[in-house]
MIFILUM-848988 format. One record per residue: x, y, z of N, C-alpha, C in turn; chain; residue number from 1; residue in three letters. Coordinates in pm, whole numbers, plus 32768, in hexadecimal, padded with zeros to 4 digits. Layout:
<drendos>
   n.px   n.py   n.pz   ca.px   ca.py   ca.pz   c.px   c.py   c.pz   cadena   num   residuo
      X      Y      Z       X       Y       Z      X      Y      Z        A   NUM       Ala
...
</drendos>
This chain:
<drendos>
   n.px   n.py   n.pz   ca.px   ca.py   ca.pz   c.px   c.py   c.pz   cadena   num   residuo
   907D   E356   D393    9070    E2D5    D353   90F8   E2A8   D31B        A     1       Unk
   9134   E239   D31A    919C    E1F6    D2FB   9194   E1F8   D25D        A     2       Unk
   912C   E1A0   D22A    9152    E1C9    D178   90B7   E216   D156        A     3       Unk
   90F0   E29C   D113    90B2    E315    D0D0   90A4   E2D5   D06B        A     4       Unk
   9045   E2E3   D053    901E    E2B2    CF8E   8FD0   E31D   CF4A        A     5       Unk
   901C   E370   CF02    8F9E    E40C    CEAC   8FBE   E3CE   CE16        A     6       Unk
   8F5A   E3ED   CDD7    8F55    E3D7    CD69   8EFF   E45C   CD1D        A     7       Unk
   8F6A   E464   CCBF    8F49    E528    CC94   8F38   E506   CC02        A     8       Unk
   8F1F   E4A6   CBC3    8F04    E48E    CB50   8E62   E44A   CB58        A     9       Unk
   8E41   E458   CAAA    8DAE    E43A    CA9D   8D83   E3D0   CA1A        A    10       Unk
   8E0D   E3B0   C9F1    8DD8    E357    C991   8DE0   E2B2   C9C6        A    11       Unk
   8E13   E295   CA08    8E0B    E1F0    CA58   8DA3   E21A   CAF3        A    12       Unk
   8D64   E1AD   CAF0    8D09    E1A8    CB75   8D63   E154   CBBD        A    13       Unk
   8D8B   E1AA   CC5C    8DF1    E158    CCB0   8D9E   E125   CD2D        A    14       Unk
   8D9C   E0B4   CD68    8D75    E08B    CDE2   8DE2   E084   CE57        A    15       Unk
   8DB8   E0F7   CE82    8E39    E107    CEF5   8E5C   E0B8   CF81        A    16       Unk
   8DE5   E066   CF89    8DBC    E004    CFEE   8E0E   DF95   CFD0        A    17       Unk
   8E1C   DF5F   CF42    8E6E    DEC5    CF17   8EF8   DF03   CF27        A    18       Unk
   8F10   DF9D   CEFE    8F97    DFBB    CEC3   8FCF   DFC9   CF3D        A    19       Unk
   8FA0   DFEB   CFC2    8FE5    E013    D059   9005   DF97   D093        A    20       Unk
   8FA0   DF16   D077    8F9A    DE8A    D0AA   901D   DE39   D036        A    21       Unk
   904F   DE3F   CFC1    90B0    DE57    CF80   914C   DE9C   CFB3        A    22       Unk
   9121   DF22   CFE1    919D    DF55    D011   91CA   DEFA   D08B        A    23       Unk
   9164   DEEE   D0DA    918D    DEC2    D149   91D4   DE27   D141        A    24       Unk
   919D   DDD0   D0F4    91CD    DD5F    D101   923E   DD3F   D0BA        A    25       Unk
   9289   DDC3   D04B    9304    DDD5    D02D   934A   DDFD   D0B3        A    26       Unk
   932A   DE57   D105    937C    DE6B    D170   9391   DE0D   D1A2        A    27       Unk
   933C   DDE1   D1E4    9354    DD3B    D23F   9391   DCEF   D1CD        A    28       Unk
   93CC   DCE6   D185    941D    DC6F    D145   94A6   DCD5   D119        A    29       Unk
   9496   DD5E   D115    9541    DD92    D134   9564   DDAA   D1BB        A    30       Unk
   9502   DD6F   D233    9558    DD6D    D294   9529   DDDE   D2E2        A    31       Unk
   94FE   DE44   D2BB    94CB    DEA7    D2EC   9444   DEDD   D30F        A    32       Unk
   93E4   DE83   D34A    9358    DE6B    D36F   931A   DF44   D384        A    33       Unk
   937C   DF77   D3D1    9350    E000    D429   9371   E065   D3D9        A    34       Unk
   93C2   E02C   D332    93E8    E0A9    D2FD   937D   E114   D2B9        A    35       Unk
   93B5   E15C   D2A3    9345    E1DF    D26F   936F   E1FD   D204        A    36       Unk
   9327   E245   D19C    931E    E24C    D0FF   92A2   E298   D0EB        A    37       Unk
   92DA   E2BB   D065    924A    E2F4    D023   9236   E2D5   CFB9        A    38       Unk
   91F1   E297   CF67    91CF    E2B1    CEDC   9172   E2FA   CEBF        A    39       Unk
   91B6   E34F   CE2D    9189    E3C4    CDBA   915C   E367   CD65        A    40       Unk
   90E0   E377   CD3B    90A6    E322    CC90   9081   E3AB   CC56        A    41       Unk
   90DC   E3C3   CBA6    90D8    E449    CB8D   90C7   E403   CAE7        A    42       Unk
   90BF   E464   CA78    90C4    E464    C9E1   9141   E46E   C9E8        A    43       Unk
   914C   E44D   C92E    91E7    E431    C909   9209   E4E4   C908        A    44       Unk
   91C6   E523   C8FA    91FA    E5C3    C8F5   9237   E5E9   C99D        A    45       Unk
   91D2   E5CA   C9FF    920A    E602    CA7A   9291   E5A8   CA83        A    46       Unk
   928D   E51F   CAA0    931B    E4CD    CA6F   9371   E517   CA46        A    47       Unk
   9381   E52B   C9B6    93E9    E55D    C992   9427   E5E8   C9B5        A    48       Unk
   93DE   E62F   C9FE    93C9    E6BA    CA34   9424   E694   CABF        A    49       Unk
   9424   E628   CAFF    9469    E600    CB6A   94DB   E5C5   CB43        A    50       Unk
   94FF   E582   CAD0    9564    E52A    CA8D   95B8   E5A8   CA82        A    51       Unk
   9593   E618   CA2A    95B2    E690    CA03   9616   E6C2   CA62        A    52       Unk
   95AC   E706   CABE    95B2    E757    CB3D   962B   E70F   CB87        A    53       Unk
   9625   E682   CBEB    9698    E65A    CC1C   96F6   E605   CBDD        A    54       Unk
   96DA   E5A1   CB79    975A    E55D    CB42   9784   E582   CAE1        A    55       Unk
   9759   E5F7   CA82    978F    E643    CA18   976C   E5D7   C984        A    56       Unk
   9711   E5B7   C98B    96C1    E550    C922   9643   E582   C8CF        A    57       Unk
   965E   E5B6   C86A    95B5    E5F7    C83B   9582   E5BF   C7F8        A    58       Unk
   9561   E52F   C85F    94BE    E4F0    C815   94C2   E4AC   C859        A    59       Unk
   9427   E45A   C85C    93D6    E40A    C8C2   93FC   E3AA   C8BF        A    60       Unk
   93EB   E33E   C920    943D    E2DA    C964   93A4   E287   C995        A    61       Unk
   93C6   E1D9   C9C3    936E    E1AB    C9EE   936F   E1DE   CA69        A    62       Unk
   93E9   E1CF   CAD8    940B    E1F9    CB7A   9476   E22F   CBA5        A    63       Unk
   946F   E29A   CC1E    94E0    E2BE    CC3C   94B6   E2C9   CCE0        A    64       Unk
   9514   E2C4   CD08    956F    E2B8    CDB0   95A0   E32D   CDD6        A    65       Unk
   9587   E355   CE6A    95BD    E395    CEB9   95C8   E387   CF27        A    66       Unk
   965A   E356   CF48    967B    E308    CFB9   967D   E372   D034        A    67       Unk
   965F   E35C   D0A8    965F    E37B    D0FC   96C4   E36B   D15A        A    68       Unk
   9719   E2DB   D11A    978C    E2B6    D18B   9815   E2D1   D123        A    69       Unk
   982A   E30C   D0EB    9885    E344    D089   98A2   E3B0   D0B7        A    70       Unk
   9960   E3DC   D0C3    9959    E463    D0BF   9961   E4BE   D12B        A    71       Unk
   9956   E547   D13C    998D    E562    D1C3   992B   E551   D252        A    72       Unk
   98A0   E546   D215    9856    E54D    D272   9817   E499   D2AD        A    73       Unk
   9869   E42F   D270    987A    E3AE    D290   986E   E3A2   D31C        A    74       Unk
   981C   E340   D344    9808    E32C    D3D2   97E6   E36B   D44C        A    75       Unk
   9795   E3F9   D40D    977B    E43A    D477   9700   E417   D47D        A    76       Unk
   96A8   E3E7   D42A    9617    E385    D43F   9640   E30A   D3FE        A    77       Unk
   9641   E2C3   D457    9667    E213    D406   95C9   E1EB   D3F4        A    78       Unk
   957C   E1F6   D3D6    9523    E1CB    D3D0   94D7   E1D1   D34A        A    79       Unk
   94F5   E275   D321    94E8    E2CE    D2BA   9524   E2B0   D25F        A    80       Unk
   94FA   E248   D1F8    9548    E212    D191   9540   E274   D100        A    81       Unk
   94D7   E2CF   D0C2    94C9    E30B    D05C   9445   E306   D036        A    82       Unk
   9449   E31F   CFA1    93FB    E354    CF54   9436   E311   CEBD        A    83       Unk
   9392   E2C4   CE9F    9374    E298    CE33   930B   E2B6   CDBE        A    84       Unk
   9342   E2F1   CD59    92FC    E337    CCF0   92E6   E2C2   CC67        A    85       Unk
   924F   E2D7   CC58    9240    E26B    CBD0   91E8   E29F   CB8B        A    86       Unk
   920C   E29C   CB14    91CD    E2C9    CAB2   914B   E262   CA72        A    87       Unk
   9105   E261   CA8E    9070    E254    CA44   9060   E214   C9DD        A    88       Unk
   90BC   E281   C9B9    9083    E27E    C925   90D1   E219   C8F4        A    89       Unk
   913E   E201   C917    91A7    E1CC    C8DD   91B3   E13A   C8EE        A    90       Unk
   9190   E104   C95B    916A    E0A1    C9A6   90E4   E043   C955        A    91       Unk
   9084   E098   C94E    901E    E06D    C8E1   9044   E03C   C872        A    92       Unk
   9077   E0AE   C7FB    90C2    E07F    C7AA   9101   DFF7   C7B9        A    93       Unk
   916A   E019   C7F4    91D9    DF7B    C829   917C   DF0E   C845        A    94       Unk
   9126   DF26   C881    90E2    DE8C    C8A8   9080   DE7C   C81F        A    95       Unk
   9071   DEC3   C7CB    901B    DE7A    C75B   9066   DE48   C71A        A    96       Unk
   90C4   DE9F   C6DE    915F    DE5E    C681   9179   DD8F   C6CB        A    97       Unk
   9156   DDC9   C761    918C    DD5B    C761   9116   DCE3   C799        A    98       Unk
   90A3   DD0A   C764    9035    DCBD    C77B   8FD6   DCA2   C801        A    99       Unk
   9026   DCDD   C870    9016    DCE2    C903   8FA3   DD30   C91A        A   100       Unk
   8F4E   DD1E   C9C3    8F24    DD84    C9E5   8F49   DE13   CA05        A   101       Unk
   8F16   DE70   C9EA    8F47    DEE3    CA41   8F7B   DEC4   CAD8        A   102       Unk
   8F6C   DEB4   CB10    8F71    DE88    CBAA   8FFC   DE2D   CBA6        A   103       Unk
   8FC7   DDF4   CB53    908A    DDA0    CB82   90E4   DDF8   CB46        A   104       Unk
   9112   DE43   CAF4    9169    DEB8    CAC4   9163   DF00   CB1A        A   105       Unk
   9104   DF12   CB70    9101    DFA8    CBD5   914F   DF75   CC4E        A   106       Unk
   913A   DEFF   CC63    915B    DEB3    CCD1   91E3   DE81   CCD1        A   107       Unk
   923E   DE4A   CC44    92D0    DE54    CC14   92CE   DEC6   CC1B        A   108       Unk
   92AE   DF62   CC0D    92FE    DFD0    CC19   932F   DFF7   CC95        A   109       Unk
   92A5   DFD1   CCE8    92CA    E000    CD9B   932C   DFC7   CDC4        A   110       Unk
   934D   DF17   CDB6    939F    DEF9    CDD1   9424   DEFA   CDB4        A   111       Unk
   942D   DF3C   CD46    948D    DF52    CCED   94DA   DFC4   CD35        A   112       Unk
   9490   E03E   CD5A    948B    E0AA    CD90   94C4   E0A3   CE3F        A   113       Unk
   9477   E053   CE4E    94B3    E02E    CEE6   952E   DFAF   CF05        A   114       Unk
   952C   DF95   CEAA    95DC    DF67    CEAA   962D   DFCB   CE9F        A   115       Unk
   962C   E012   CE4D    967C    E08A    CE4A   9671   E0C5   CECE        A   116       Unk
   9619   E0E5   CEE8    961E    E110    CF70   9667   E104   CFFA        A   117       Unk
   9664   E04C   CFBD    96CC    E01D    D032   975D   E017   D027        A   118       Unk
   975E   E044   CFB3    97F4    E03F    CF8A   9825   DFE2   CF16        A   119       Unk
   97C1   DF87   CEED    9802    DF69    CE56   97D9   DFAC   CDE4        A   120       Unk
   9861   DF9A   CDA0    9863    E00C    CD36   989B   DF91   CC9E        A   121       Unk
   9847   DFA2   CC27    9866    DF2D    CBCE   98BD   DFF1   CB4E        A   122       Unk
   98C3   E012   CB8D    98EE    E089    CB0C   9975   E0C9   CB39        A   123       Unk
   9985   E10C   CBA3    9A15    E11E    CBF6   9A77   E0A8   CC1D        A   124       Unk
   9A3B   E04B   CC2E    9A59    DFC7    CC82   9AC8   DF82   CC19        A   125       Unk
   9B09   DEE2   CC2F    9B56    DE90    CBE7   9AEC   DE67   CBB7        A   126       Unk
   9B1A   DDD1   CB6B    9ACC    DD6C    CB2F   9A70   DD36   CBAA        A   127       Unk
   9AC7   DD1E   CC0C    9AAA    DCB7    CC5E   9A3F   DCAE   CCAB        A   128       Unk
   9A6A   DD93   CCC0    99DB    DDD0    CD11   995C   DDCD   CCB8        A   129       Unk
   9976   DDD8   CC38    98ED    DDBA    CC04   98C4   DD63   CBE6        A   130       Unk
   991B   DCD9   CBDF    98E1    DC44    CC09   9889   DC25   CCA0        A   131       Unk
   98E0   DC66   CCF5    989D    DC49    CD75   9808   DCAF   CD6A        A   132       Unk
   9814   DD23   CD3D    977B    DD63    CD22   9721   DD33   CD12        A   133       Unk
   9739   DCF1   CC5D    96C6    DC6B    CC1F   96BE   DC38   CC6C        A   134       Unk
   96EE   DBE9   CCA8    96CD    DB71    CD01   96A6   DB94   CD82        A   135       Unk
   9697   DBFC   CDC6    963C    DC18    CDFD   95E9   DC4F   CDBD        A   136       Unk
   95DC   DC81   CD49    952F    DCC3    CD25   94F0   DC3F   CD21        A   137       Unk
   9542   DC01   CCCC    94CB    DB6C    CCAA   9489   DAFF   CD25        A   138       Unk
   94F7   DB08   CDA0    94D6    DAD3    CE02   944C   DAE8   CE29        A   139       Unk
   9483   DB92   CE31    940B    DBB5    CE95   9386   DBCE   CE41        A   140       Unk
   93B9   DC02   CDC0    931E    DBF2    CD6E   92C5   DB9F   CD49        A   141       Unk
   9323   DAF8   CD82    92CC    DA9F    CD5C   925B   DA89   CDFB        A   142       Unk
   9284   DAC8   CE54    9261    DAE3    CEC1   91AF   DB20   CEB6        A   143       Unk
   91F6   DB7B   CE61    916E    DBFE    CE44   911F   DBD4   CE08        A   144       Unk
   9155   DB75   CD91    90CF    DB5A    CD2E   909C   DAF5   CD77        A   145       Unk
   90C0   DA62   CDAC    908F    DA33    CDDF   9012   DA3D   CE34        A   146       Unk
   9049   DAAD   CE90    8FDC    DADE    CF13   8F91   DB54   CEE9        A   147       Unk
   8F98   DB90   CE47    8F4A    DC10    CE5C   8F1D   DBF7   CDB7        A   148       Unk
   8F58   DBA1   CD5F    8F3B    DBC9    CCF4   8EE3   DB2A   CC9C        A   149       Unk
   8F08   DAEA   CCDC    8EA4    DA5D    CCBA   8E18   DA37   CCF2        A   150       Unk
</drendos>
């Protein structure tokens, strides 16, 4: 299957049917209709256990990235874009703080996640790269809510 969706956490109820129909229509608007991915939906403990483990960060995070086209093993599956991890828990949180559904926070994380994926970066990057980031998250998120969240 092109996008894997596991979800190893138990405190948010995930519908993996909207969230794959989601992934996909972020792909088709980065250009990349055939790419492959996975998303992880985990607690803020396994999170930070991965934050920990590879970026040397000990504590939980809303999302993190693992690019597939980064690095030495770049382009030996072009297709094979990564792995996207989101925290649950954290996401929940965030979307009440900020009055939202669950579902649209889950749905800014993936995409959030799969930009990175493709290569923008708003934290390593200039100003400019993380201007051009926003402005594609917002592009394309107004994309998402439109068609998945109204």
């Amino acid at each position: 299957m092109r996008i894997q969706i596991e979800n190893r956490q138990k405190k948010q109820k995930i519908a993996k049917r909207p969230l794959r129909k989601v992934a996909q229509r972020i792909l088709n608007a980065l250009e990349c209709p055939d790419g492959e991915l996975s998303v992880l939906i985990v607690d803020d403990e396994q999170i930070r256990e991965f934050n920990r483990d590879y970026l040397g960060k000990d504590r939980p995070t809303n999302v993190i990235s693992f690019a597939m086209q980064e690095g030495e093993g770049a382009g030996v599956a072009p297709q094979l874009l990564g792995d996207v991890l989101i925290s649950a828990e954290t996401a929940a949180r965030d979307a009440a703080e900020a009055d939202q559904p669950f579902e649209s926070e889950l749905y800014f994380l993936l995409l959030h996640g799969m930009l990175h994926l493709r290569g923008y970066d708003h934290e390593r990057g200039t100003a400019d790269q993380a201007r051009e980031m926003e402005c594609r998250e917002q592009e394309i998120f107004s994309v998402v809510r439109r068609e998945f969240l109204t």
